[in-house]
Structures are given as structure tokens and as C-alpha cells.
C-alpha positions in Angstrom: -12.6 16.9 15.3 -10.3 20.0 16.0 -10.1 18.6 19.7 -8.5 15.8 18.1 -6.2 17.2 15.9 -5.0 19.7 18.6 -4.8 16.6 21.4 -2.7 14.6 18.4 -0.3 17.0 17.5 0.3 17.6 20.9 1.3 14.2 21.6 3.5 14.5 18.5 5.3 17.4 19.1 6.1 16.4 23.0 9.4 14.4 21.6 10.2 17.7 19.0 10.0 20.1 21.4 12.0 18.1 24.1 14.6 17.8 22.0 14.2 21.2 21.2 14.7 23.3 17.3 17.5 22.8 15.0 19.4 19.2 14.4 18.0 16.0 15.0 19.5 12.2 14.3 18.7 9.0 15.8 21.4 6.0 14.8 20.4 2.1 14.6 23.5 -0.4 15.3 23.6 -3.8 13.8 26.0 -7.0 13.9 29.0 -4.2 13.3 27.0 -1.5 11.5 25.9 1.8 12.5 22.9 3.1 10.6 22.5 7.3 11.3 19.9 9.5 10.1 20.4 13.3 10.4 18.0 15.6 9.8 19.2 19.7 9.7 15.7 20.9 11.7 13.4 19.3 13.5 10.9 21.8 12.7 10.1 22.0 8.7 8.3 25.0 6.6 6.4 24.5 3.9 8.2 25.5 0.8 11.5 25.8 3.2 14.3 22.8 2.5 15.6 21.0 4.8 18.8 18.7 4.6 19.0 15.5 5.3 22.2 13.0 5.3 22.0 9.1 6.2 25.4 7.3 6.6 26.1 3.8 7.0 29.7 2.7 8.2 31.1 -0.7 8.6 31.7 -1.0 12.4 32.9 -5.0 12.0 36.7 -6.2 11.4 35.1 -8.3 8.0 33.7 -6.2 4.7 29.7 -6.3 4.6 27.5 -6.6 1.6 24.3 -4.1 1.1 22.3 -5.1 -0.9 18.6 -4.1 -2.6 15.7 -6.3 -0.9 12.4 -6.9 -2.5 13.2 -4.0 -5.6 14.4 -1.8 -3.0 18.0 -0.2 -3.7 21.1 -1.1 -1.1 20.5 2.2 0.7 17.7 4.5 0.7 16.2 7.6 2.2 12.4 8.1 2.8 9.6 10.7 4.2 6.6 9.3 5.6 3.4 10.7 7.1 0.6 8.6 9.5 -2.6 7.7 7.7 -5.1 6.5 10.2 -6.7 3.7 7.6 -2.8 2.8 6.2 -0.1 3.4 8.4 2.7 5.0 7.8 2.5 6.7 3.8 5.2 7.1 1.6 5.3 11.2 0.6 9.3 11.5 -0.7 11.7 9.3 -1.4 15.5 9.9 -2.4 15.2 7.1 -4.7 12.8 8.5 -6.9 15.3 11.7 -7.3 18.7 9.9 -7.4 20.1 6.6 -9.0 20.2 4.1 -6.3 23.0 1.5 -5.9 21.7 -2.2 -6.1 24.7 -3.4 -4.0 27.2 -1.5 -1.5 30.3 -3.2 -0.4 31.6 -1.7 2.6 35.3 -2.4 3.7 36.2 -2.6 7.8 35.6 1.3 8.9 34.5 2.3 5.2 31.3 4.5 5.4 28.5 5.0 2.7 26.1 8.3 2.6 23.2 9.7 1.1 22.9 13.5 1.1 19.6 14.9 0.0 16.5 18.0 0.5 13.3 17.3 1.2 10.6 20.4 1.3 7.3 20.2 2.2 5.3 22.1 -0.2 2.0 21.6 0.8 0.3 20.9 4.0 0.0 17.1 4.4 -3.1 16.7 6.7 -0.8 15.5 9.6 1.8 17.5 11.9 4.8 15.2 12.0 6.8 13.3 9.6 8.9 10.5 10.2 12.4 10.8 8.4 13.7 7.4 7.2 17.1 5.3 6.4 16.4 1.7 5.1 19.1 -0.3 4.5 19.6 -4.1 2.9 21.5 -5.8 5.2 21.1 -10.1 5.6 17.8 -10.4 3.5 16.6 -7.7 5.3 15.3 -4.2 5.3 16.8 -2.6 8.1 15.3 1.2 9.3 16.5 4.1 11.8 14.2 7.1 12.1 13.5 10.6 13.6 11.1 12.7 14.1 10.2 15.9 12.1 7.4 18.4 13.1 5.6 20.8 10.6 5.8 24.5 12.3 2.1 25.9 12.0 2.2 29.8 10.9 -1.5 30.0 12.9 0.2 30.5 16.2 
């Protein structure tokens, strides 16, 4: 079991360390919007914050609608770790924490962001998280993410 876990978080922390410490994003572009997703480290502490900032801008020469699908707001930021039996797990979400908008109207250029921080204050029985921007966008939930690491203090 231990050979596993070291073997997995290896394979998890080959795109982290690649990329290297300190700022990550990773953007998503759509029939004329742009989706980013900023993270301010790529390695995260437990009980130490970490920013993280999701803008949507309006790329097309036309306004664009957001809009909540299935009870989820217009725009939303989540945390998720990997659960072998489930998938991906919900563990934070900026929704819970802030009043959401049900419906965004964007004008031509106009952007829309979400600024929150996220800390991990326990260890979550994984090594990486995956940092999350959903966005309602024709019936659809749209998502851009990045990676995040968990540093281990045992090395």
C-alpha cells in the first residue's frame, strides 16, 4: 500500500513540479469566452491559505448570458480531491462561503471574477487537488482546471 501511494503521488506531482512552485492557471475558451483559473501556489500547506481568483471575460462582439444550471450558480469556484470508488469529491466550494449570482450578463470585453481562500486544514488522504471554475454557459456547465499539490512536511 505505501508503494502505491508513493508510485501515485509521484505521477501526480510530475505536472506540479514541471511547472515548478508558486503561480499556476490553466484558461478554457469557448464560442468568444475565456474561462481562467489562477491559483497563487501550486504547492498548498495545511493550515496555510492560498488565493485563488477565476475570471470570465466576454471575448465575442455580442453580450452573453451566464446563467445557473441544474441549482448551480452562474459562476462558481470549487476544490476537489480523487476518491478511487467516486471520482472526483467535492472538499470546498466558493459557493457555500459567498452569495452566488443566478445570472451574469456580460457586455462585449466585460469580465466577471471570483476572488476567494482556500486552506487545507487537514490532510485529505490524497496528494493533489484539482482547482475548479464552472461556469453556465448554453445549458451547460462549463469547467477549466489546475492542478494543486499538497507539500508533505515528512521529507
Amino acid at each position: 500500500m505505501q508503494k502505491f501511494r508513493w508510485a501515485r503521488f509521484a505521477i501526480l506531482m510530475i505536472p506540479v513540479l514541471a511547472a515548478g512552485c508558486g503561480p499556476r492557471s490553466q484558461n478554457l475558451e469557448i464560442d468568444g469566452v475565456r474561462a481562467e483559473i489562477w491559483v497563487e501556489d501550486a504547492l498548498v500547506r495545511i493550515d496555510q491559505p492560498i488565493q485563488l481568483r477565476f475570471t470570465v471575460t466576454n471575448q465575442d462582439a455580442r453580450p452573453i448570458q451566464l446563467a445557473g444550471v441544474e441549482n448551480a450558480p452562474a459562476v462558481d469556484m470549487i476544490v476537489r480531491k480523487p476518491d478511487p470508488s467516486r471520482g472526483w469529491v467535492e472538499v470546498w466550494r466558493w459557493s457555500q462561503e459567498n452569495a452566488p449570482a443566478a445570472e451574469i450578463e456580460l457586455a462585449p470585453g466585460e469580465s466577471f471574477t471570483l476572488e476567494g481562500t482556500w486552506a487545507l486544514s487537514e490532510r485529505l488522504g490524497t496528494d493533489a487537488v484539482i482547482v475548479v471554475g464552472a461556469i453556465g454557459y448554453t445549458g451547460q456547465i462549463r469547467e477549466v482546471s489546475v492542478g494543486v499539490a499538497e507539500t508533505l512536511s515528512t521529507f
